[in-house]
Each structure stands twice: as C-alpha cells, then as structure tokens.
N, C-alpha and C positions, 0 to 999 in steps of 0.2 A: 111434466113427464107424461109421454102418453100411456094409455092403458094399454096392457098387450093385448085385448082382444082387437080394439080399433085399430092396432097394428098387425094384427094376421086379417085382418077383413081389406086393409089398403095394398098391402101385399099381396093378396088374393083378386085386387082390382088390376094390380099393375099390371101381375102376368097374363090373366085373362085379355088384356088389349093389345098387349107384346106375344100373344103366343100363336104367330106364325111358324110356319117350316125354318123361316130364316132363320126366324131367332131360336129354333131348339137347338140348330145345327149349329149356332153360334154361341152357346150358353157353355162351349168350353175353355176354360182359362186358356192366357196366351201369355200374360205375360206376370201381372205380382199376385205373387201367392198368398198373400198377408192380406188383400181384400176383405174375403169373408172374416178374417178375426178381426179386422180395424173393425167393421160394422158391427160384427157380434158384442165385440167392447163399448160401442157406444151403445149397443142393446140391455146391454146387461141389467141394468133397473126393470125396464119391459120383464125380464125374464125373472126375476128375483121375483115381482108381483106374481108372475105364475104361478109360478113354486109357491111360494105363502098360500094363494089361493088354494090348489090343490091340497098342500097339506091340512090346512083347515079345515078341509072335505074327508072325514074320518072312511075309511072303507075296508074294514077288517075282514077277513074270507067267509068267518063265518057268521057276518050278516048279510044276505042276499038282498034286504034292502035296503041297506048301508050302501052296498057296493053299485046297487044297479042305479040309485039315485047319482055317485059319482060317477059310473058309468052312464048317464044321460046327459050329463054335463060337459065329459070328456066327447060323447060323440055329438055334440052339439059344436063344440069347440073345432075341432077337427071338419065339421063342416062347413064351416066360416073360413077354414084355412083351404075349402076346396074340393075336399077330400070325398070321393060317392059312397057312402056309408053301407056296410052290411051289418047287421046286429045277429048274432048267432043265438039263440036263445038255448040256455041253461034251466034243469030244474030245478037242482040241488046249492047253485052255484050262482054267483052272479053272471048276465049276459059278457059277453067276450066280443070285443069291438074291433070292425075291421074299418079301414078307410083306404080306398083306393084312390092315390094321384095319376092319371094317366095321361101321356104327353104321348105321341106317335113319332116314341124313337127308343129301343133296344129295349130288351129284356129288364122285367124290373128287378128292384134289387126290395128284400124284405126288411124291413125294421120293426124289430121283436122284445117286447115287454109285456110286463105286465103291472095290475093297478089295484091289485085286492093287498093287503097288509097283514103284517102279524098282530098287530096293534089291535088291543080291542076298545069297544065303543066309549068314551070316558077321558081316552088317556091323553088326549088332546089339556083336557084341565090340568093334569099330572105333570104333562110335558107341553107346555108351552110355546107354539113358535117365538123364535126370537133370531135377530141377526146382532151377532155378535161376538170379538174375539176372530174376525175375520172369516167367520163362519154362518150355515147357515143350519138350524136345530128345529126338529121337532121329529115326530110319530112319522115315518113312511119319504120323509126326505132324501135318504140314502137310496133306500131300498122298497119304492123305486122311481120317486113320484120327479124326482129332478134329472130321470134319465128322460121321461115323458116331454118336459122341457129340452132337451136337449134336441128334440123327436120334431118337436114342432118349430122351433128355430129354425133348427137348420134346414129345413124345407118356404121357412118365409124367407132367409139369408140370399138361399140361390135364387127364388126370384125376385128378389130386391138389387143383387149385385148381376145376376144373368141374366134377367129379362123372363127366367121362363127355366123352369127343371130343365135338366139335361136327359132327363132317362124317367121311365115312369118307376112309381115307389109304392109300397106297399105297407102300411103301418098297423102291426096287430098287436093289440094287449089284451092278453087276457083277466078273467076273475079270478083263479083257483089256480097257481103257480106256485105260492106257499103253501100247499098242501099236497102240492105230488102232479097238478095239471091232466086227472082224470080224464074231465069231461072237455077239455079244451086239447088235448093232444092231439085226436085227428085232423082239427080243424090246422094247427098248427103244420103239421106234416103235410096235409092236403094244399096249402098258401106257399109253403116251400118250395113243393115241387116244380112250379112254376116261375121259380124267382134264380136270377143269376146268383146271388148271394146273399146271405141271412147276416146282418146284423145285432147282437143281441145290446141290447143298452142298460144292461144290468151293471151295479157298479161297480168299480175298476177295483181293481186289487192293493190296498197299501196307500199310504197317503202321497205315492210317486205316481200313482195312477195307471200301475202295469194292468195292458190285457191279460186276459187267458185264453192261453192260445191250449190250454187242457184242463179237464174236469173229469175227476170220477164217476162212473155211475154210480145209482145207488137205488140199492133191493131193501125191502123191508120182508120178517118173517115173524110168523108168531105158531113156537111151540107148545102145545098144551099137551099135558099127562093127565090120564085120568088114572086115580089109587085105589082104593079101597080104605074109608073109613072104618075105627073101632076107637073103642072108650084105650085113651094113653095110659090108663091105670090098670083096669080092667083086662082088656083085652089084644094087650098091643104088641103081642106077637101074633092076633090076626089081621092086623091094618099093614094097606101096603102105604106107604105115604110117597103121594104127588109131587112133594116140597122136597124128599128128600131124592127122589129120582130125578127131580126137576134139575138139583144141583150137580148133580154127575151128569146131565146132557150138557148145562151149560158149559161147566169145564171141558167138554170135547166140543163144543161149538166155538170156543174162545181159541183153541186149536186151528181154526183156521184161517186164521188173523197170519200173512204172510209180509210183510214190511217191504221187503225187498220189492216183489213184485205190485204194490202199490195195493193191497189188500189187508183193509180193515173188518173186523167183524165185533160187533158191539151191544152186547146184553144190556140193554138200557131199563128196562121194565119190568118188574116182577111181580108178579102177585100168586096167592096160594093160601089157602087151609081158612078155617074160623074160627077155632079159637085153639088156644094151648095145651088144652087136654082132650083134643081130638088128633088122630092121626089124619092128616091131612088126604082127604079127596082128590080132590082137582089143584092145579097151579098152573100157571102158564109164561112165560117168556116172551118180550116183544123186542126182537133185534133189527138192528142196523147192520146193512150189506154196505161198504163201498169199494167197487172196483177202477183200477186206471185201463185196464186191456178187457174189451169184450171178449176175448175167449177164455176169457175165467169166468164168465158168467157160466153155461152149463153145466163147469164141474162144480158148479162152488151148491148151484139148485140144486143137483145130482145129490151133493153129501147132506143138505138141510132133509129132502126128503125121504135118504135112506136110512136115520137117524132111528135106532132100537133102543129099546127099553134095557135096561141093565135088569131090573125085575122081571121077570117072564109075567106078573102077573100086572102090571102098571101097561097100559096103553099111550101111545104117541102120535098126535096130530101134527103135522107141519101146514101152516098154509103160505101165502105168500111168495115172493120172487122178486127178481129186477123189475123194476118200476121206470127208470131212466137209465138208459145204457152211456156208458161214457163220451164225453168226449176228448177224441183222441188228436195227439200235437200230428195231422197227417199232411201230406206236403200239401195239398190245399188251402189248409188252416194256415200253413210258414207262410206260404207265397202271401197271403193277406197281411198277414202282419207286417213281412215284411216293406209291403207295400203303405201300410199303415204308417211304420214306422218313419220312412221313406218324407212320408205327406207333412206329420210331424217335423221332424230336420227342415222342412222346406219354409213350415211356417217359427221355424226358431226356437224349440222346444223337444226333449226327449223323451223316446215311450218307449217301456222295459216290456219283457213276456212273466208269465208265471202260470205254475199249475195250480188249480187247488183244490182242496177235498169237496166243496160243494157242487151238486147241479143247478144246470137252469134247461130253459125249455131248447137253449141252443144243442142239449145234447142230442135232443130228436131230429133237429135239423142236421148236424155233422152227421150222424149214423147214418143218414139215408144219402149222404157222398156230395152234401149241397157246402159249398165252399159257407165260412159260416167263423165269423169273430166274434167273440165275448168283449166282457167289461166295458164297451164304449162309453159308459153312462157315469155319472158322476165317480167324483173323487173321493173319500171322505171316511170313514171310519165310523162301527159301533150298531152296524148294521142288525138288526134283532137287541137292540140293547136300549140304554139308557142315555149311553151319549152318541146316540145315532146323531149325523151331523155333516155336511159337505160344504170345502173347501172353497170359498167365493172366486177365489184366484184361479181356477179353472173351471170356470162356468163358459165362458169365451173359450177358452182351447179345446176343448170336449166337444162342441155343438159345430167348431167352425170343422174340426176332421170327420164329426161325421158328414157333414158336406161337402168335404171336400173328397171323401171315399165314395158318396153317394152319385158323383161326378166323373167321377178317373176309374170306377172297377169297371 
C-alpha cells in the first residue's frame, strides 16, 4: 500500500505537467459519474492511514502547542498537495491554516474546518485509535480530523481522474472553533467573501449522513448580582442575598425559552455565596442562547440586558450576546443541497437535510448571503463523547461529492 503522503506528492506531480488551459477546461466530467468514487474506493487504505495519522496527533484548543505542532504538520501536508500556504498567526490560540489551490478558471469555492479538539492532552492513552466493528475510533476522528481527509482526497481524486482541478479552491481550518472561533472569525469571513461557495466539512448528521442545510445561532450570557452580606443568624434581616435574587432572575430568564420559534435559553452554571451562615454576596449565572431566526436575536439581547433586580437593593450585571448567528435553511442554502443531493443520486447513493441545535463556523459564512453547505465531513456518531467514531463505509462517498460539488457549483 502506498503511503498517502507519496500519493498527494504524485498527484501533486501529475497535475503540475497536465495543467495547461486545455486540460482545466477539460477537467469537467462528460460522461460516468462513478469515476471519482471507483478511485476514492481503491484510495480508501491511503486515506484510513491519514486519519490514524492525524488522530494520533492530539490537538486540544487549549493547548496552543499541541495545536500549532499539529498545525505545522497539517500545513506541511497541504503543501506537498500544492497548496500556497498562508499561516495567520494567533496569540491566544493555535495559528489558523490557510492553503490556496489556484487554477486560472472561475471563482474559487471555500472548504471550511477546523483541527483544534475537545479532547485533552492524554486522552489518546484513554481512547485508543483502533479500526474496528466496521468503524474507525478514537479522540477528534469525528469531529473533525476525517473531514480534513475528506479535504485532501478529494482535491488529489480530481487531479488524478481530471488531469487538473477544475476551478481554484480554498482550504481553511482553523484552531479555536470549539471554543466559539474568537480569534479566527474575521479571517473566516474575510476568505469567504471571495469564494463562490463555502463548504463546511463538519460531520454529517445521524449515522444516514444528512447535511445541514440549518443551524441555530448561539449567544452566551452571564448574570451576576451583587447582595449585601450579613451573619444568617445574627443579622439576616440586613443581608440582601445574591443567591436568593439570583434565583428569581433565573426563573424570568428560563421565560424565554420559546420552542415554537426555535428558541432555547439555558441556565447551565451557577455559582454564589461562601458558606451557609453567611447571606450570600455575590452569585452569578452562565447561560446559553440558541436561536433558528436572526431576528430574535435583538429582542432576545434587549430582554438579558433589561433584566432588574426584584430587591431594589441587589444590583445586576449582564454581559454577553450572540456569539454565532444562525444559520438559516435560505433558498441558496436549498439550491446546494439540492444540488448535492442531485450529485449523490448520480453516484448511487442518498443524502437527507436536517436542522440542528449546534453551530459551526458555516454560520458566519451563510449570514454574510455566501451560498454555504454543512455536514460534508464524515459520518459517524459520539461526537464530544466516548464513542466518538466514523463509519468506514462512507469514507469513498463523502470525499468523492465533495469533489464532485467542488467541480459542477
């Protein structure tokens, strides 16, 4: 078997000799559609090794040199596949990797992930790569180190089976995506605006492997009340307590939890007072916002920061807001899918929609009206868990439609 870097380095030679004007204008299918997954399928080992590689490479978010060592690796890789390297530099954060394919023919198209983990540094011993059970296991395999494979295939696939991309491509992963995409947002938005369509290669929804063709935004807030401490025994019709005001804001913050309209509001965090025979001081609340319609988002900030004291003498801080605005099912989003969907049927296989309650970084691309598909990226289940894990059986279908999307948008 060959290795797959020796196989993105010969692919990376063939189209370099093959990439005249003829051959880009001629890199578009004509007649079987099943091409790029027959090759993809005899790739599959090539691609397995990647994955194990990568998983193996622990890169949790918040180790910055966890991440930027597999970040050196990954833009090392992506080199050898072609790719003109930009490195964005992060303080806080691991560096954010860009790689530019460029062919002189149409607007490029963006493919969008990222390579920081939930996982922390260890858990590799704990969870163990292994294939097995028709599966493939371990720490960041799901979510999202086998969509990165899917990234890089299907960019060696087209110039293995077409001589030469068809269109130029833009491949961004960032460091800090499990955390909210701070310090990578602009970069993100800024690469978009420039690209025909944004691909995200996060992974698919449900072991049927639906896109998401909608995603909630989602705002974080944190209330804090300051009380007025006194001794519980002593003096405690002078203490205003924090904890006890704290709990009649929550109850009116849990008030605006609306289901219908696709609005959750989620008192996840509490903390307050110091010990049991003090009237509690300070306490504070850390919630979760998620919205399906961005025009809930100003009324929803509106009510967090109009939020009074029921004691006249307890004070209330709000800070926080929408952090990721949704994204919404809008007829640009259909038209892809449909199109997706389309590409699928052609190579013998069916792909469903779905909405779900999490973001990704696709929702900064949709907001800003950039045509923009979810879930391309593996299959698989357990995503943030223990039986994080992706489906071997669609390792070949997954990498040949993004190629074959990356070809026909």
């Amino acid at each position: 078997m060959r290795h797959y870097s020796e196989y993105m380095r010969q692919t990376h030679r063939k189209s370099k000799q093959h990439a005249t004007a003829k051959a880009v204008s001629s890199a578009r299918p004509k007649s079987n559609q099943r091409d790029l997954l027959n090759l993809l399928e005899q790739r599959q080992p090539e691609m397995i090794a990647l994955i194990r590689t990568m998983v193996q490479q622990e890169s949790p978010t918040s180790s910055k040199q966890a991440v930027d060592a597999f970040g050196g690796w990954l833009a090392a890789e992506l080199e050898k596949l072609g790719g003109a390297l930009t490195v964005h530099r992060a303080s806080h954060f691991g560096d954010h990797i860009q790689a530019d394919f460029t062919v002189p023919a149409g607007k490029p198209v963006l493919l969008l992930g990222h390579f920081d983990t939930v996982w922390n540094l260890g858990t590799i011993a704990k969870m163990p790569w292994r294939e097995q059970d028709g599966r493939l296991w371990g720490p960041g395999v799901l979510d999202m180190k086998t969509g990165i494979a899917h990234m890089m295939f299907a960019l060696a696939a087209l110039r293995e089976v077409r001589a030469a991309l068809p269109r130029p491509v833009t491949i961004l992963l960032v460091s800090d995506e499990e955390v909210g995409s701070d310090s990578s947002r602009h970069i993100t938005e800024s690469v978009a605006k420039n690209c025909a369509a944004v691909f995200v290669i996060e992974p698919s929804f449900g072991l049927q492997g639906a896109l998401k063709t909608a995603r909630k935004g989602v705002g974080d807030f944190i209330v804090k009340v300051a009380g007025k401490a006194a001794h519980a025994g002593l003096d405690f019709e002078k203490g205003h307590s924090a904890v006890l005001e704290l709990s009649r804001q929550i109850l009116k913050i849990a008030k605006f939890t609306n289901l219908k309209r696709g609005i959750t509001v989620n008192p996840g965090v509490i903390t307050g007072g110091t010990r049991t025979n003090v009237v509690a001081a300070e306490a504070h609340v850390e919630v979760d916002l998620r919205i399906a319609k961005l025009v809930d988002a100003a009324g929803l900030e509106k009510k967090f920061h109009s939020l009074k004291p029921f004691d006249k003498n307890c004070k209330i801080e709000v800070t926080g807001g929408l952090n990721r605005p949704p994204l919404e099912r809008s007829p640009a989003v259909v038209k892809l899918f449909h199109h997706a969907e389309s590409l699928a049927r052609e190579m013998g296989f069916k792909l469903d929609e779905a909405s779900v309650g999490g973001g990704s970084d696709g929702n900064f691309t949709a907001a800003l009206g950039i045509p923009t598909l979810d879930g391309l990226g593996a299959v698989g289940e357990g995503a943030h868990a223990a039986n994080e894990s992706v489906l071997v059986s669609h390792l070949a279908k997954r990498t040949a439609l993004l190629a074959r999307l990356i070809e026909t948008v």
